[in-house]
N, CA, C and O atoms as a GROMACS GRO file, in nm:
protein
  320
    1UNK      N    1  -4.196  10.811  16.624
    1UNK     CA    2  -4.141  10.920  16.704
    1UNK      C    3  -4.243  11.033  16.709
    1UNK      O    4  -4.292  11.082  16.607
    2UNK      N    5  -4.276  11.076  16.848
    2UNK     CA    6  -4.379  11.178  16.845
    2UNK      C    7  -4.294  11.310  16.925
    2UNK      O    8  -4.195  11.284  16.993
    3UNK      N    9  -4.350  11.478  16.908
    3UNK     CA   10  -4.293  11.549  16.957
    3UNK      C   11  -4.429  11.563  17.064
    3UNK      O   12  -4.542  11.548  17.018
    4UNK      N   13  -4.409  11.591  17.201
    4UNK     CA   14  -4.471  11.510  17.318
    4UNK      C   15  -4.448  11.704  17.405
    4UNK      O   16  -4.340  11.758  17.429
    5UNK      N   17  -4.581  11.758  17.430
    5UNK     CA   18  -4.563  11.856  17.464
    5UNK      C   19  -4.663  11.832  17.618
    5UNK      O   20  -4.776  11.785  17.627
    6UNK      N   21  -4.582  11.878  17.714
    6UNK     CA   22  -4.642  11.855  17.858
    6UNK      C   23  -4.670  11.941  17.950
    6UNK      O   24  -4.593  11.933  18.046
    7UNK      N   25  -4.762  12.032  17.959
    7UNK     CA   26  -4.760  12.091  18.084
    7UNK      C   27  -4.760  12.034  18.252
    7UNK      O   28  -4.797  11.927  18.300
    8UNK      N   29  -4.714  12.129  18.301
    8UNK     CA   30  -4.688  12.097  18.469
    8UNK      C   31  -4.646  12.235  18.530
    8UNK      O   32  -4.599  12.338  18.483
    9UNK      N   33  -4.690  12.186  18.673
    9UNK     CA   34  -4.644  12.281  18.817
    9UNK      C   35  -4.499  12.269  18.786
    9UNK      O   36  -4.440  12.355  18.720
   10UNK      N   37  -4.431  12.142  18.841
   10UNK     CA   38  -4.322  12.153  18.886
   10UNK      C   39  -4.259  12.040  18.764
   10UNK      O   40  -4.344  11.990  18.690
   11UNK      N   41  -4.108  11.999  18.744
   11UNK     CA   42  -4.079  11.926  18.703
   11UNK      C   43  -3.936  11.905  18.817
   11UNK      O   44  -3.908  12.015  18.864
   12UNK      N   45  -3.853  11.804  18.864
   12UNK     CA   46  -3.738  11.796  18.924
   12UNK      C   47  -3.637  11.824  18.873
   12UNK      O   48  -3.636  11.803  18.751
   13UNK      N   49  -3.510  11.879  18.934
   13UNK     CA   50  -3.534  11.912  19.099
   13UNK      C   51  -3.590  12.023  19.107
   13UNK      O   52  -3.528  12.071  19.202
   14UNK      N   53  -3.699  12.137  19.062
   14UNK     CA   54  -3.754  12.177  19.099
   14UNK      C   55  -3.897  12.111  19.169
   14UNK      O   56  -3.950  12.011  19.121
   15UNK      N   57  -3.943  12.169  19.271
   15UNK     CA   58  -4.056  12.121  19.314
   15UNK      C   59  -4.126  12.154  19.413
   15UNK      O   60  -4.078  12.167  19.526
   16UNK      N   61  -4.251  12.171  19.384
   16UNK     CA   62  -4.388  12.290  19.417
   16UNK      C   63  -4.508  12.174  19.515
   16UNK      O   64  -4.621  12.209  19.551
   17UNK      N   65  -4.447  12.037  19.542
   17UNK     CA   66  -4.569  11.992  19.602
   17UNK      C   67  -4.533  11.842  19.548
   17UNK      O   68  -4.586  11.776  19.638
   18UNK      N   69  -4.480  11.754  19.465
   18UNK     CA   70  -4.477  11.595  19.440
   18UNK      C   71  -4.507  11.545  19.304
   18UNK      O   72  -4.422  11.469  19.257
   19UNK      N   73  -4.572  11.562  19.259
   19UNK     CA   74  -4.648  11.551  19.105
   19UNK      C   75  -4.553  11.553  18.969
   19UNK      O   76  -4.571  11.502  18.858
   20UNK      N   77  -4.420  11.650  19.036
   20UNK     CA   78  -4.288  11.647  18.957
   20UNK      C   79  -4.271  11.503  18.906
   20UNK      O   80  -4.309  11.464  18.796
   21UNK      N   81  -4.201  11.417  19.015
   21UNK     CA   82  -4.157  11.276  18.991
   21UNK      C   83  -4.250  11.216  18.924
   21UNK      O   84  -4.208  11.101  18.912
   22UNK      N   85  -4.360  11.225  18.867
   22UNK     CA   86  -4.433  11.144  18.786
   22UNK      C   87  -4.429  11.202  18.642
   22UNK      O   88  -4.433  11.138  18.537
   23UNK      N   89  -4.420  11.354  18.659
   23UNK     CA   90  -4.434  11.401  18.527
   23UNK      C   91  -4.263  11.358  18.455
   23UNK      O   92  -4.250  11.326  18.336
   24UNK      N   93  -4.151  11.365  18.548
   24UNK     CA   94  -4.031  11.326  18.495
   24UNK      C   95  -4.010  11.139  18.481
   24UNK      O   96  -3.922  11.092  18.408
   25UNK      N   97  -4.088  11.065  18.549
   25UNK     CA   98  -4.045  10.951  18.512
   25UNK      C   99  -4.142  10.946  18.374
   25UNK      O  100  -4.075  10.884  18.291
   26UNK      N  101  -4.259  10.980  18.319
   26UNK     CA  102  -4.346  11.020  18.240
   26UNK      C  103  -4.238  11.013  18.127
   26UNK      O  104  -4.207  10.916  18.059
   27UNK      N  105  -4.185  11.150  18.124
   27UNK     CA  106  -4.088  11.214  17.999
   27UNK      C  107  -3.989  11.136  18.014
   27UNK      O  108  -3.955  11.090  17.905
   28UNK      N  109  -3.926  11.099  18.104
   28UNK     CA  110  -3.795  11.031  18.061
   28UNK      C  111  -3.844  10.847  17.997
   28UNK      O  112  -3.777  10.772  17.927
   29UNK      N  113  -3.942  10.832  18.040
   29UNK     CA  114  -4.023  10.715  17.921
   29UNK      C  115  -3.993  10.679  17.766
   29UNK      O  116  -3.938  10.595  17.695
   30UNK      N  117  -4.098  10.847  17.759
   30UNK     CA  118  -4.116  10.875  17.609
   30UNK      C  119  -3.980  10.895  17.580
   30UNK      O  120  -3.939  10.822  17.489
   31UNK      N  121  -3.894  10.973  17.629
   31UNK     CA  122  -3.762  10.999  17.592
   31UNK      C  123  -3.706  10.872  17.565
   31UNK      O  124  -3.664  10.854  17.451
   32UNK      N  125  -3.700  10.792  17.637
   32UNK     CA  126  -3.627  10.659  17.587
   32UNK      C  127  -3.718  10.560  17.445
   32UNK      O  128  -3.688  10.452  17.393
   33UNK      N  129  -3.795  10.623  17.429
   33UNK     CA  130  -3.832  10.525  17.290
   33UNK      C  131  -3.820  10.637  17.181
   33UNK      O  132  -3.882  10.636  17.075
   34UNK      N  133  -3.733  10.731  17.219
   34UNK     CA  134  -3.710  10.855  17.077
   34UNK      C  135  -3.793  10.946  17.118
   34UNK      O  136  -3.730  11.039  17.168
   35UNK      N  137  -3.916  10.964  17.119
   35UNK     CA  138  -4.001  11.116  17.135
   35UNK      C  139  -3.914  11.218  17.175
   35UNK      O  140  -3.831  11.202  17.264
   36UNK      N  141  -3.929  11.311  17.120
   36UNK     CA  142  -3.870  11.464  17.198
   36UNK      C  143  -3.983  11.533  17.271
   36UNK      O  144  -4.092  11.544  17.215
   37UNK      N  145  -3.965  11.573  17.377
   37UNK     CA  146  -4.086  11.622  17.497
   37UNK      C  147  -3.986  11.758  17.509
   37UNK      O  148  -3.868  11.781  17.484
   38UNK      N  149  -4.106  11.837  17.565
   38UNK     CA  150  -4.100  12.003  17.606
   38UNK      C  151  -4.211  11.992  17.742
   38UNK      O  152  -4.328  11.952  17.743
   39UNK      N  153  -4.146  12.032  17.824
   39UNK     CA  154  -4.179  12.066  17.934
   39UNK      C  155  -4.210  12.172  17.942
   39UNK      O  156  -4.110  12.243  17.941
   40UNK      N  157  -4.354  12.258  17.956
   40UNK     CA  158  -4.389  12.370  18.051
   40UNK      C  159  -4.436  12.358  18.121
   40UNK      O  160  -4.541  12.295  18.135
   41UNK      N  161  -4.329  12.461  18.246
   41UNK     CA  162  -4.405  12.500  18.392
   41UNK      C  163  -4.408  12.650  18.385
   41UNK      O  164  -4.332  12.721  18.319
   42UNK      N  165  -4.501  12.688  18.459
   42UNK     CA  166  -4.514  12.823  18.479
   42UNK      C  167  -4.427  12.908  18.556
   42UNK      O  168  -4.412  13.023  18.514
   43UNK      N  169  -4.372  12.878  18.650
   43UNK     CA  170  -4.247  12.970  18.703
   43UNK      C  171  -4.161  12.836  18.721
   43UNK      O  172  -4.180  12.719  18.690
   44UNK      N  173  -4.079  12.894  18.772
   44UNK     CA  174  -3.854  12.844  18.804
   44UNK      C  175  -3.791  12.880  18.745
   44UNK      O  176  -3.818  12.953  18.649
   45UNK      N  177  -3.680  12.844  18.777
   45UNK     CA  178  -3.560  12.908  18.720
   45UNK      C  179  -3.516  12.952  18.559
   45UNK      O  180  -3.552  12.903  18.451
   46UNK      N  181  -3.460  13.020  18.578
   46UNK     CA  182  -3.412  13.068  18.465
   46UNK      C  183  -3.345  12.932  18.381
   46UNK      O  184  -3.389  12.885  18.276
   47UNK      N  185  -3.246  12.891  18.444
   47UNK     CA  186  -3.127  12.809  18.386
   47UNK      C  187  -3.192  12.637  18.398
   47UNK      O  188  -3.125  12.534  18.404
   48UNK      N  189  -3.339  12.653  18.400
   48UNK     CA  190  -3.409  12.511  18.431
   48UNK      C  191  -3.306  12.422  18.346
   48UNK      O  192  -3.223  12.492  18.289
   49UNK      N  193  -3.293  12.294  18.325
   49UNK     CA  194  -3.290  12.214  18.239
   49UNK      C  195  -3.281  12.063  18.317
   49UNK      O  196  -3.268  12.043  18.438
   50UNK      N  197  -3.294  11.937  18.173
   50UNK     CA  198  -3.271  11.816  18.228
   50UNK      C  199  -3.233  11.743  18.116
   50UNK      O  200  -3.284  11.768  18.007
   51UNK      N  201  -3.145  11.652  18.129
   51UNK     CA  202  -3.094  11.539  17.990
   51UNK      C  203  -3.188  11.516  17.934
   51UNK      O  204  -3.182  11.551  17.816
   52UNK      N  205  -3.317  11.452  17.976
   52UNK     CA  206  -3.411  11.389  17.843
   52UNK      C  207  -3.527  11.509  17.790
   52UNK      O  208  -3.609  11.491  17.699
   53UNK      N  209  -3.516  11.602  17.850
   53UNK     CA  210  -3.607  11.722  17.774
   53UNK      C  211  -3.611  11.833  17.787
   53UNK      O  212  -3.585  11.860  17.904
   54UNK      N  213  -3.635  11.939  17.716
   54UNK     CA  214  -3.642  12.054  17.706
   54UNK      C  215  -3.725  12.119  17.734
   54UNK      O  216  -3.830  12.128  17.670
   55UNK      N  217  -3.683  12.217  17.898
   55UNK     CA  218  -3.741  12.257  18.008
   55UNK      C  219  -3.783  12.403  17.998
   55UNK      O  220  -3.698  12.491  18.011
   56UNK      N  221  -3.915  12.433  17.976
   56UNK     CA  222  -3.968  12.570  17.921
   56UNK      C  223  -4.037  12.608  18.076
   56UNK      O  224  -4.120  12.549  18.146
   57UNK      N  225  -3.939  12.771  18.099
   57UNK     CA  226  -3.991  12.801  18.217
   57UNK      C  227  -4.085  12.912  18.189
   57UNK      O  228  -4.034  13.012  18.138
   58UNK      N  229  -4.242  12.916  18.218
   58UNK     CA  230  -4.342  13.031  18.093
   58UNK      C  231  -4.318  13.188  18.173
   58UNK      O  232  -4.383  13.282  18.130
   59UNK      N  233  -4.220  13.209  18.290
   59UNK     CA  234  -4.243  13.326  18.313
   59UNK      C  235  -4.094  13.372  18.299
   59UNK      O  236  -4.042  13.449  18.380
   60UNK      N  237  -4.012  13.306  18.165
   60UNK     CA  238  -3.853  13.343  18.153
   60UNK      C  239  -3.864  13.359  17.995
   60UNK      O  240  -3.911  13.271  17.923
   61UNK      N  241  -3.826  13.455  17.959
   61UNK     CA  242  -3.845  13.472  17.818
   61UNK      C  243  -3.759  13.348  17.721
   61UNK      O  244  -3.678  13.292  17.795
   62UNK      N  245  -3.757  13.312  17.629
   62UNK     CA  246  -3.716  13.204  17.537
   62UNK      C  247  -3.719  13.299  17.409
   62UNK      O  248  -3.802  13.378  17.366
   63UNK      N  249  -3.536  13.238  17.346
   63UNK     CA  250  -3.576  13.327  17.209
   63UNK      C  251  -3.664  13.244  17.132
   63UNK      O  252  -3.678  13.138  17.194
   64UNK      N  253  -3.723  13.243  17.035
   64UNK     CA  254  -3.786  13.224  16.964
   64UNK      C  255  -3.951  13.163  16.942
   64UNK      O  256  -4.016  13.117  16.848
   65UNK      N  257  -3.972  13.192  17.086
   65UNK     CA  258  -4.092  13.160  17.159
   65UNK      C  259  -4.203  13.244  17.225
   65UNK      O  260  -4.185  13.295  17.336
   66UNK      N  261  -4.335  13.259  17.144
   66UNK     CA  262  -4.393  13.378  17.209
   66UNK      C  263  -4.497  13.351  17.316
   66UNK      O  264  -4.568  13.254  17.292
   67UNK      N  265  -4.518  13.405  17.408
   67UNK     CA  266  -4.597  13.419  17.521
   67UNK      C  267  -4.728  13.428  17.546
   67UNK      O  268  -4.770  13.522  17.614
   68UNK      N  269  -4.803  13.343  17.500
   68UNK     CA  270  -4.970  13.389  17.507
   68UNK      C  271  -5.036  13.395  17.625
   68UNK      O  272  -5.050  13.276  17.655
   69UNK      N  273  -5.089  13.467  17.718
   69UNK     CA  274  -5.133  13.463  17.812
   69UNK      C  275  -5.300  13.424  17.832
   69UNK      O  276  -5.389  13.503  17.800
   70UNK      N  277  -5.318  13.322  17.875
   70UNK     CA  278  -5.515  13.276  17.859
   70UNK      C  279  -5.580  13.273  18.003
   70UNK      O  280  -5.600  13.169  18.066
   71UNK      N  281  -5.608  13.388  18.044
   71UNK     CA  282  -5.721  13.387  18.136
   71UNK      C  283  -5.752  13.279  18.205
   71UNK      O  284  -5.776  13.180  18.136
   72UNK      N  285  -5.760  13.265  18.347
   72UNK     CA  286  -5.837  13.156  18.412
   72UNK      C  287  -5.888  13.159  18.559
   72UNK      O  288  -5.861  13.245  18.643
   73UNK      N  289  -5.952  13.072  18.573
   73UNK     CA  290  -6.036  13.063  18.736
   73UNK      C  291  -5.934  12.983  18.771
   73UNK      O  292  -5.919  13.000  18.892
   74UNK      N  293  -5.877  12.926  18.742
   74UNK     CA  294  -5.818  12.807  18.788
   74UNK      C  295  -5.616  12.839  18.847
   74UNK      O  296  -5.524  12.871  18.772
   75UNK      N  297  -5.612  12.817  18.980
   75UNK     CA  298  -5.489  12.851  19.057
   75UNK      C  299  -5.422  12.708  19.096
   75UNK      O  300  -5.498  12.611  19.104
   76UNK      N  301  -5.309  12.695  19.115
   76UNK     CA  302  -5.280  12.633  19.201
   76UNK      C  303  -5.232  12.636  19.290
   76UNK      O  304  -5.141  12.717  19.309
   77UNK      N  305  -5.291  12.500  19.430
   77UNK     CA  306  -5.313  12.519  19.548
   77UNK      C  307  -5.423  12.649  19.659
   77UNK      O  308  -5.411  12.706  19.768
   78UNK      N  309  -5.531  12.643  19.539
   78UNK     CA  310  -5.582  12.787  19.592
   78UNK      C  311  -5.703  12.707  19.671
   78UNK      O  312  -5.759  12.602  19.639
   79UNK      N  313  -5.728  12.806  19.803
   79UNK     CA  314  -5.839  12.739  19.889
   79UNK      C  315  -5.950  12.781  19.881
   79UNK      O  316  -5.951  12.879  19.806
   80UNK      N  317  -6.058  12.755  19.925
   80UNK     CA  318  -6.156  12.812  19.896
   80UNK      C  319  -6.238  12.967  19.898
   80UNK      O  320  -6.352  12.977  19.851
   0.00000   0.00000   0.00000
């Protein structure tokens, strides 16, 4: 049993572009052989959630969870 930590854009039914459905058939995988997975995306909803994992939205505060913010070049969907 591994604890299985994932970043992403989007996870379903939220969704920012497609990439969701892979990251959720992904987790609901590991979820079925035991792993516990944590999902972070950077924005959605407040009240995110889903049966096989625990849905961390990084711009909604969480008790017991602190916020590190790390600098980057890197956007998504950004053009040239």
């Amino acid at each position: 049993i591994m604890n299985v930590l994932m970043l992403g854009w989007e996870f379903p039914p939220y969704f920012a572009g497609g990439v969701g459905i892979v990251c959720e058939a992904l987790s609901r995988a590991l979820a079925e052989r035991g792993d516990e997975v944590t999902f972070v995306m950077p924005h959605g909803p407040a009240a995110a959630e889903s049966p096989n994992v625990r849905l961390v939205v990084a711009s909604v505060p969480v008790s017991g969870l602190r916020l590190v913010r790390v600098g980057s070049l890197l956007a998504p969907y950004q053009t040239a």
